[in-house]
N, C-alpha and C positions, 0 to 999 in steps of 0.2 A: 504494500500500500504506500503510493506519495505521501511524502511529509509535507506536502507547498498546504501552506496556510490558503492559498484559493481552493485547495480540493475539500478543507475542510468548512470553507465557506459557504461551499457548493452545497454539502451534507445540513449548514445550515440553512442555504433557500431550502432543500426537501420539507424542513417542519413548519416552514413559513409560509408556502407554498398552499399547506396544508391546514393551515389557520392556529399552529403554534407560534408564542410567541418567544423570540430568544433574546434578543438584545432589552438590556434594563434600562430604564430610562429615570433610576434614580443620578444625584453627582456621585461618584468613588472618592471622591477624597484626593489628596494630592496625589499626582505623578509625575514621571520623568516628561520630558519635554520629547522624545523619539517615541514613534510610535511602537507599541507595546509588540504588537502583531507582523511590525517589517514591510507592511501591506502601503501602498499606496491606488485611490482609486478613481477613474476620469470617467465623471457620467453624466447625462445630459440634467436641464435642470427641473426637467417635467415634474408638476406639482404630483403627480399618482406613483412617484417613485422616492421611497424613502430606505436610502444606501443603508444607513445602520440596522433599520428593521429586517432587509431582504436578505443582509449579508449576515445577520445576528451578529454583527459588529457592536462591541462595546465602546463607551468612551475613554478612549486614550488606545485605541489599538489602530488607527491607519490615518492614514491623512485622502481626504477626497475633497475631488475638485469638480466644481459643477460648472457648465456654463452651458447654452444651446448647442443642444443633438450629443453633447458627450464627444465636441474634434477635439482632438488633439494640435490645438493653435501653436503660433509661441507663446502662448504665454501660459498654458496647460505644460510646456514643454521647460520652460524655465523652474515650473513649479515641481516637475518630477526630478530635474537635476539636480535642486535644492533639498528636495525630499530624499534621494537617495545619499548625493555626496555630503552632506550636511546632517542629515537625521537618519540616515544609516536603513533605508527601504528597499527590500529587493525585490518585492514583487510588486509586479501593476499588475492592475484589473480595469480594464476599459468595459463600458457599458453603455450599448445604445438600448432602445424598446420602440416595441414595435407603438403602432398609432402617431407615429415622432411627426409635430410639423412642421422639420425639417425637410419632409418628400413635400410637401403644398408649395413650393414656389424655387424659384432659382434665383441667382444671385444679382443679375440684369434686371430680371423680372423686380426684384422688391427694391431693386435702386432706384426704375424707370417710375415706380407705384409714389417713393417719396417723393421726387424730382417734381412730378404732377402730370407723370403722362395717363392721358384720360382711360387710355387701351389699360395698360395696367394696374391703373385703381379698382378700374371695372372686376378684371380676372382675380384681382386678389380679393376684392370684396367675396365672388364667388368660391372661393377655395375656403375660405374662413368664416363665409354665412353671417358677416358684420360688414357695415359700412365702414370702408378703410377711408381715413383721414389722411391725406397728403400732407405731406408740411413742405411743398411744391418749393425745395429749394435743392441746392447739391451741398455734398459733405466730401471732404478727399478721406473722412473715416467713420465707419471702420473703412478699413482696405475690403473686406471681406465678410461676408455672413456664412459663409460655407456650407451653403443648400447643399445637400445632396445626389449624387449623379442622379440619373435617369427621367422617364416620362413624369407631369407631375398628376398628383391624383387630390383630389379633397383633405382637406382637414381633418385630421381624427380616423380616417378608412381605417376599416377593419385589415388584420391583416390577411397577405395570400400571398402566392410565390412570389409575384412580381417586384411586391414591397419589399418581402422577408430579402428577396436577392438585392436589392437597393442596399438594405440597413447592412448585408454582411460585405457587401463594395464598402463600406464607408468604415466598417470596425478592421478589414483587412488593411485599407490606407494608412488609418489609426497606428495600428501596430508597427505596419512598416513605418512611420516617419518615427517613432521611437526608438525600434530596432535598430535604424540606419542614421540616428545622430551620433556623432562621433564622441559627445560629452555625456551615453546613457553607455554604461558597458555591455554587451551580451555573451562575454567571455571572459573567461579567469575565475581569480580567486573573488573581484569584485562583481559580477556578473549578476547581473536582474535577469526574471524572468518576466515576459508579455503573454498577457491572454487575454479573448475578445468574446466578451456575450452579448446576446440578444437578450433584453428582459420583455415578458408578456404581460402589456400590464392590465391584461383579462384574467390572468390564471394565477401570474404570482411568481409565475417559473423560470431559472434564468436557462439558456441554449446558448454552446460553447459553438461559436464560431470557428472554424479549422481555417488553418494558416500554414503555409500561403495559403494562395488562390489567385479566382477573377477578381481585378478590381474595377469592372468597369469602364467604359471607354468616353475620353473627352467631350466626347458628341453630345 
């Protein structure tokens, strides 16, 4: 049996899953400033996903970093360097879920929506079933909102292959740009390990994405 503190996390989504609860939610009391568990974890910010519950994550065992769809930006990428060479973390855990409305639009698409283009207020209104407010100006930031490859679909869609294959394009990319920064190790005696799930946030369940793979094409 693996010793990786993610397989043992894993074991805790099964009771979570199952509507036990593992993570306390009292304070512990003092501790070390490194996290307890060596775990650090990049997951999107969606309100129907709570990292400590699903991971039975205690307080003071990982460090996790939220921000939209769970990329790994620089600045998720700054925080895992710090996390490991600084606070001693060897494992990541990246987390997309499915319903993510990160597939509802692309990156042109929600710039063109602020800017005040009429065409894409319109489609984004539709994708998100709210009147979208333009604030009809430009911004040089962010640089980036990092939509999601592929076709776009509704807000909140249930999911199915099409999607599911979108979200494991996006946790494969994930992985690789951590794998392949030259200031995250993936060898030696300092050496992280990377792994990519899907969370379902109908069931509760987390699905370990395999790596490599397809990641999608620019199109």
């Amino acid at each position: 049996m693996s010793d990786s503190m993610t397989d043992k996390f894993l074991e805790n989504n099964k009771l979570y899953a199952n509507g036990e609860a593992v993570h306390k939610p009292t304070h512990p009391g003092q501790q070390a400033i490194q996290p307890a568990k060596r775990v650090a974890v990049v997951a999107c910010m969606d309100a129907r996903i709570d990292v400590e519950d699903l991971l039975g994550l205690q307080t003071g065992e990982a460090h996790i970093i939220r921000n939209a769809g769970g990329v790994v930006t620089d600045d998720a990428i700054r925080c895992l360097i710090i996390s490991h060479h600084l606070l001693n973390t060897n494992e990541i855990i990246l987390i997309h879920h499915t319903r993510c409305g990160m597939l509802a639009f692309t990156d042109d698409l929600l710039k063109a929506g602020l800017e005040g283009d009429p065409a894409a207020e319109e489609l984004l209104g539709k994708a998100t079933s709210r009147e979208f407010v333009s604030c009809k100006t430009s911004s040089a930031t962010p640089s980036a909102f990092h939509a999601f490859r592929g076709p776009l679909e509704p807000l909140d869609s249930p999911r199915d292959d099409k999607n599911m294959e979108r979200l494991s394009w996006d946790v494969r990319r994930s992985i690789s740009n951590i794998m392949n920064h030259p200031w995250i190790p993936t060898e030696g005696s300092d050496a992280v390990t990377v792994r990519g799930f899907i969370y379902d946030v109908d069931t509760g369940k987390l699905e370990e994405v395999s790596y490599p793979g397809d990641m999608g094409s620019f199109g």
